[in-house]
C-alpha positions as CSV (number, residue, x, y, z in Angstrom):
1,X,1.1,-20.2,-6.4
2,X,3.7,-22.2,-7.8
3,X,7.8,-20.6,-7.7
4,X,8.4,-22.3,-10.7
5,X,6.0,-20.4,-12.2
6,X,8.9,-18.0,-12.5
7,X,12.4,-18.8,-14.3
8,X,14.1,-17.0,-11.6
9,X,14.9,-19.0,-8.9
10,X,14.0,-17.4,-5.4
11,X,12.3,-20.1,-3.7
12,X,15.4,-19.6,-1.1
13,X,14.7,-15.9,-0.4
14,X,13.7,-16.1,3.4
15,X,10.9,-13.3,3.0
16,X,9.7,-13.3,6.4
17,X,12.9,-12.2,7.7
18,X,13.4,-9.2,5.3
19,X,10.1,-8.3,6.1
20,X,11.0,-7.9,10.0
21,X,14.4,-6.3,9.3
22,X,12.4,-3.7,7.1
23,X,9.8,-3.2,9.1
24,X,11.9,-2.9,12.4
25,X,13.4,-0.1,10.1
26,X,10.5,1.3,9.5
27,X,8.6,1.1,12.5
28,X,11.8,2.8,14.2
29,X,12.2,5.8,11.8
30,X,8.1,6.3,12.0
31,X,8.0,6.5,16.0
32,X,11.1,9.1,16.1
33,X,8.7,11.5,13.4
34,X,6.0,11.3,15.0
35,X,7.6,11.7,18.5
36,X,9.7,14.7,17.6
37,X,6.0,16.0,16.3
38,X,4.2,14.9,19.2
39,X,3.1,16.3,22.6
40,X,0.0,15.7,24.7
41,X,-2.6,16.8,22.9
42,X,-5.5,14.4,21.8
43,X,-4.8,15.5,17.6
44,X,-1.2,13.8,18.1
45,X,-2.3,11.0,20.2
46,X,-4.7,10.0,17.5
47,X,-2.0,10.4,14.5
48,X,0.0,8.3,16.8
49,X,-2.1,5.6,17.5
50,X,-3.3,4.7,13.6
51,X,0.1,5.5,12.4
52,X,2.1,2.8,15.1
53,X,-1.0,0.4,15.4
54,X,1.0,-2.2,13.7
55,X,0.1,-3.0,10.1
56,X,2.1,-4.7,7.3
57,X,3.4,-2.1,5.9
58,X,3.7,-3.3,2.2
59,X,4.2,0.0,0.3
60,X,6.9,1.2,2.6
61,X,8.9,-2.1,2.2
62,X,7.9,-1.9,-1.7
63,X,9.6,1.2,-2.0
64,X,13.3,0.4,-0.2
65,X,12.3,-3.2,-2.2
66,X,12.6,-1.0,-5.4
67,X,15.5,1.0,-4.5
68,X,17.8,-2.1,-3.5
69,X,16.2,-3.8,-6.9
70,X,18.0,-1.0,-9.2
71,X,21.4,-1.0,-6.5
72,X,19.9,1.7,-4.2
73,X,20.0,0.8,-0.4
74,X,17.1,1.5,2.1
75,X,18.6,5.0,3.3
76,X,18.1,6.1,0.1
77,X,14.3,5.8,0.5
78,X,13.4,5.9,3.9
79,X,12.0,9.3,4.3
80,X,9.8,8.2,1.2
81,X,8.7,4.8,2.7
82,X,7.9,6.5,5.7
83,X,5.6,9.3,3.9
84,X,4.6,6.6,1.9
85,X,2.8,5.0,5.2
86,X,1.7,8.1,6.3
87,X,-0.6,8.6,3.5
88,X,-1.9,5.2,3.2
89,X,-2.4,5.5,7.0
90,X,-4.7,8.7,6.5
91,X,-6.5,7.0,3.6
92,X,-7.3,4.0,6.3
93,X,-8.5,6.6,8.9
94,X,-10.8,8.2,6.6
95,X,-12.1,5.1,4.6
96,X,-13.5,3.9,8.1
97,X,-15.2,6.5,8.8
98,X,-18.7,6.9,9.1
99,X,-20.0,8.9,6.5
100,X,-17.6,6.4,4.2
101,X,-17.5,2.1,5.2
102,X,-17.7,2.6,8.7
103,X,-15.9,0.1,10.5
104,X,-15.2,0.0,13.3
105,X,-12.2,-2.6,13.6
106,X,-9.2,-2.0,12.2
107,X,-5.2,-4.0,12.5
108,X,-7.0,-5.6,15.1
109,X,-7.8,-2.7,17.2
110,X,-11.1,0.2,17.6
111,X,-10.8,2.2,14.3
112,X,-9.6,5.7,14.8
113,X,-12.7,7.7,15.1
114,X,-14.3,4.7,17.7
115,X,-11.2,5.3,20.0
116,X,-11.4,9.2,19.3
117,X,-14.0,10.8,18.2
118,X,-15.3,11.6,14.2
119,X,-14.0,15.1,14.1
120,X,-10.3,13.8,15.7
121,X,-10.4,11.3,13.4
122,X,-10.5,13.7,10.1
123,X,-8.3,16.0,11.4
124,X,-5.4,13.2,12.5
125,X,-6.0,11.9,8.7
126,X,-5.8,15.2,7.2
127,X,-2.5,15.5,9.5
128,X,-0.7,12.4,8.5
129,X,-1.2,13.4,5.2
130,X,0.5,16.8,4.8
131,X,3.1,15.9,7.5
132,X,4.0,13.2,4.9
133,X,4.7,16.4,2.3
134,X,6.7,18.0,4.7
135,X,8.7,14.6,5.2
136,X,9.3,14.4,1.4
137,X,10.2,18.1,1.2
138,X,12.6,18.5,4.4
139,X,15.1,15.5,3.3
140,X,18.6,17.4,3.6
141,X,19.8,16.6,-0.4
142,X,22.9,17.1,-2.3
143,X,22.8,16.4,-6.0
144,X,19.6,15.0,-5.4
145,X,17.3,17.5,-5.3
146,X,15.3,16.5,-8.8
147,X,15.3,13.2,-7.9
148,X,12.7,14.1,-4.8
149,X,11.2,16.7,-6.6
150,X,10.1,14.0,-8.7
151,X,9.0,12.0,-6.0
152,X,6.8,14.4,-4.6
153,X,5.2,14.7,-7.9
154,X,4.7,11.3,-8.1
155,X,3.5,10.6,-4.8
156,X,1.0,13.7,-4.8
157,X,-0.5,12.2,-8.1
158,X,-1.3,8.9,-6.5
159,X,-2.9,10.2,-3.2
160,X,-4.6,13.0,-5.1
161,X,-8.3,13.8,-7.1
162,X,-6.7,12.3,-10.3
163,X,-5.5,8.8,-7.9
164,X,-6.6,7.1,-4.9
165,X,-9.1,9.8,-3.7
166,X,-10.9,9.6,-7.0
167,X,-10.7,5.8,-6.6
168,X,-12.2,6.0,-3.5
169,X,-14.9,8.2,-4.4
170,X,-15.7,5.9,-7.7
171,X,-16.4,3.0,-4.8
172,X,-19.0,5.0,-3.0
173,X,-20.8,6.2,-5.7
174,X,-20.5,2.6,-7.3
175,X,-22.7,1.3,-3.8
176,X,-25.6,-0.6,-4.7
177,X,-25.1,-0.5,-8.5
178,X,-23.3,-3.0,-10.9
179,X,-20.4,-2.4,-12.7
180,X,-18.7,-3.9,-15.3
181,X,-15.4,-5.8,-14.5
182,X,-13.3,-2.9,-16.7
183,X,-15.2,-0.4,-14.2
184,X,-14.4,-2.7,-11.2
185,X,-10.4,-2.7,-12.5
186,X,-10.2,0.8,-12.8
187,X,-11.5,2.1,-9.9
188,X,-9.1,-0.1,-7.1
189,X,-6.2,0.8,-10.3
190,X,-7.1,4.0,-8.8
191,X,-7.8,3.2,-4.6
192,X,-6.0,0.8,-4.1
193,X,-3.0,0.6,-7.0
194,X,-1.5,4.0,-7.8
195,X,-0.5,4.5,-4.3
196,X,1.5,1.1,-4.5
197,X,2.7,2.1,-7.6
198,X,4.3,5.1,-6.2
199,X,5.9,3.5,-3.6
200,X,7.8,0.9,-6.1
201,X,8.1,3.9,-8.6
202,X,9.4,6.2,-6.0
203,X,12.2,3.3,-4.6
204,X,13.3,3.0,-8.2
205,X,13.8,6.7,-8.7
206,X,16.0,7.1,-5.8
207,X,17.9,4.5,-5.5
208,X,19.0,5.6,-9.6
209,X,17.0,3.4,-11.6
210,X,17.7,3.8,-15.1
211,X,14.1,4.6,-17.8
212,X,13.7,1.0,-18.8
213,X,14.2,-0.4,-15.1
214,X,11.4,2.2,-13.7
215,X,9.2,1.5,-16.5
216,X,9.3,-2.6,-16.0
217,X,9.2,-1.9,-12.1
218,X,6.0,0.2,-12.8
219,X,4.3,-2.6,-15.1
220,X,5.1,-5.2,-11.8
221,X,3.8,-2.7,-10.0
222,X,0.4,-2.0,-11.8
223,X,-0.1,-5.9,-11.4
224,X,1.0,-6.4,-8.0
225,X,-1.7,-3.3,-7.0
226,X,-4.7,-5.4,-8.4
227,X,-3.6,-8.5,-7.3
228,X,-3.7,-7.0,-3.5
229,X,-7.3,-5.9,-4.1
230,X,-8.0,-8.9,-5.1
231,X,-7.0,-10.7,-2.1
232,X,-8.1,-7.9,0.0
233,X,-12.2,-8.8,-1.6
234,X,-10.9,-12.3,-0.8
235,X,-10.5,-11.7,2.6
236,X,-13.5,-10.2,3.4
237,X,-15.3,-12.7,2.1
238,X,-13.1,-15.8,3.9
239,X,-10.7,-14.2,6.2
240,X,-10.7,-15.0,9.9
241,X,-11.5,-11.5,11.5
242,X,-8.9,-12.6,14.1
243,X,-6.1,-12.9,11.8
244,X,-7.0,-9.8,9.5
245,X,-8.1,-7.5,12.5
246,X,-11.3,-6.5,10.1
247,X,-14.7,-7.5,10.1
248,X,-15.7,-10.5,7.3
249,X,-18.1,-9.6,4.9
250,X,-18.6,-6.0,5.0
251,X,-18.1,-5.5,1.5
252,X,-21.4,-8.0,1.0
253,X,-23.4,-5.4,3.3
254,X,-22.8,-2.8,2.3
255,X,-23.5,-3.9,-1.3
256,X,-20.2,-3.2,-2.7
257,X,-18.3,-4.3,-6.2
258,X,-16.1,-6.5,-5.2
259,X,-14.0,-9.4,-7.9
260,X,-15.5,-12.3,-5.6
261,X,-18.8,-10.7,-6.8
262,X,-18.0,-10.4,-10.3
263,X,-16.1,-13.4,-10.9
264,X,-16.6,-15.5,-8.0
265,X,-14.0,-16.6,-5.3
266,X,-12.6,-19.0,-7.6
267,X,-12.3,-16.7,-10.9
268,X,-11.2,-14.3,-8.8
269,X,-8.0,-16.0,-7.6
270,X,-7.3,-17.4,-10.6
271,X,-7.3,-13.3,-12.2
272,X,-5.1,-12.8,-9.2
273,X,-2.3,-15.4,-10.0
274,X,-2.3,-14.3,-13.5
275,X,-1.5,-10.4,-12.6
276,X,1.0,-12.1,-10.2
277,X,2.7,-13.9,-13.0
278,X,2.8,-10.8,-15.3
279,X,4.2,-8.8,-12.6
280,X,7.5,-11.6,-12.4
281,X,7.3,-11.7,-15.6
282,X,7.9,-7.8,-16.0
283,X,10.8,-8.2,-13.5
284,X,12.8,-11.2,-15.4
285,X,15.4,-9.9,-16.8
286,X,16.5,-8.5,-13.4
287,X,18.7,-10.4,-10.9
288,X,18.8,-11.1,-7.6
289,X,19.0,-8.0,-5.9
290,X,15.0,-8.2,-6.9
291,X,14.1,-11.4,-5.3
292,X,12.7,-9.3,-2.5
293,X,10.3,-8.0,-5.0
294,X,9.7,-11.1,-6.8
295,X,8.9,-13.0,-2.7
296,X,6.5,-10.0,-2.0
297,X,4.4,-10.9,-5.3
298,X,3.8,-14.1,-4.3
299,X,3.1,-13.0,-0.4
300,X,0.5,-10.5,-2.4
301,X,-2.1,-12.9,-2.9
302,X,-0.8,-15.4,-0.4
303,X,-1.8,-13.4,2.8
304,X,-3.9,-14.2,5.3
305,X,-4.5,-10.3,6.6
């Protein structure tokens, strides 16, 4: 996709580098929570292993993204990103499971229940995800106390039966039956989108975004969600399983809805540059603080993994 396809010159942002800076950020604050909640046992060495397996860690960085976008800073948010990766760690755990897509490759490595066992595997999902509520709840807060109230809110809305778990279960039941493309849009709105909402919703919160800033930075991010599904369908069709760390074509055996399916590979990236250009387009009126956000748009549906 073009830069010019947005008036706001970024083509200078050096993404790659604030990705590592974030992410060494990240990955730092992630290994001292689960450390200082970790001892021998084979439940904490399984958290452990899916949660520090590598990974791109998109929603995290979307959220401290956010926050710097509206003049926040990335201490603002990082308990929040962090609990943000939590959860969509769990969800990963759990989606290759057995009883759901059962793979068995995952970031390059055995999935969590082929390195484990099924049962460990649950119970390290279900304990990512409510050490990720404790995260949110134990942040020591001044005046800020609504502020992550909120958060919580937002965050348990997105993970919950109303969010991605309903999204999720929508693409089970949706196996081996056609759907129309409205169907297909609202179920990954709902796996794959709310939680990346919540993490640029969240960032904007905290780092003091006024109404009309979180409510622009929620339409980028509503765009930016299905444009990563997209490319995510893409990828399983035409990814190299060496670069992804997933198995290729999956989705086609297991007889899933997928865009490629619906629209073709072709159609399909063209729907994704669109959402891609209504996201920047969302975010125009913002300056450069939100070049990080306008670089990871483009790195959406320009990923090879």
């Amino acid at each position: 996709m073009n830069l010019k396809n947005s008036s706001h010159d970024f083509s200078g942002f050096d993404l790659n580098s604030y990705i590592s800076k974030k992410n060494i950020l990240i990955n730092d604050e992630l290994n001292k929570i689960i450390s200082s909640s970790q001892n021998s046992n084979l439940l904490t060495k399984a958290m452990s292993y899916s949660l520090l397996s590598g990974g791109k860690r998109i929603r995290p960085v979307l959220c401290i993204a956010a926050s710097e976008a509206v003049g926040g800073n990335e201490y603002d948010v990082l308990p929040a990103a962090c609990a943000l990766e939590m959860i969509h760690t769990y969800s990963l755990i759990h989606d290759d499971l057995p009883a759901m897509d059962n793979d068995t490759l995952r970031r390059g490595k055995p999935t969590c229940h082929v390195a484990f066992n099924e049962s460990t595997a649950i119970l390290a999902g279900d304990a990512l995800l409510t050490l990720a509520f404790q995260i949110l709840s134990s942040v020591h807060i001044n005046n800020g106390a609504a502020k992550w109230l909120k958060v919580i809110h937002v965050v348990s809305l997105a993970a919950g039966y109303r969010g991605m778990i309903e999204g999720q279960m929508r693409d089970m039941a949706s196996e081996n039956s056609h759907i129309s493309l409205k169907e297909l849009e609202d179920m990954h709105s709902l796996k794959t989108g709310v939680l990346i909402e919540a993490s640029v919703e969240s960032g904007a919160i905290l780092g003091n975004g006024n109404s009309e800033q979180i409510e622009q930075l929620k339409i980028y991010a509503k765009n930016i969600g299905l444009a990563f599904q997209i490319t995510d369908d893409l990828l399983n069709v035409k990814g190299d399983p060496a670069i992804t760390g997933k198995a290729a074509g999956s989705d086609k055996t297991r007889n899933k809805n997928t865009y490629p399916a619906l629209l073709g590979v072709t159609g399909s990236e063209n729907h994704a540059k669109k959402l891609i250009t209504d996201a920047l387009h969302a975010i125009e009126t913002f300056d450069n603080k939100s070049d990080s956000l306008r670089a990871l748009a483009l790195y959406i549906i320009e990923r090879k993994r």
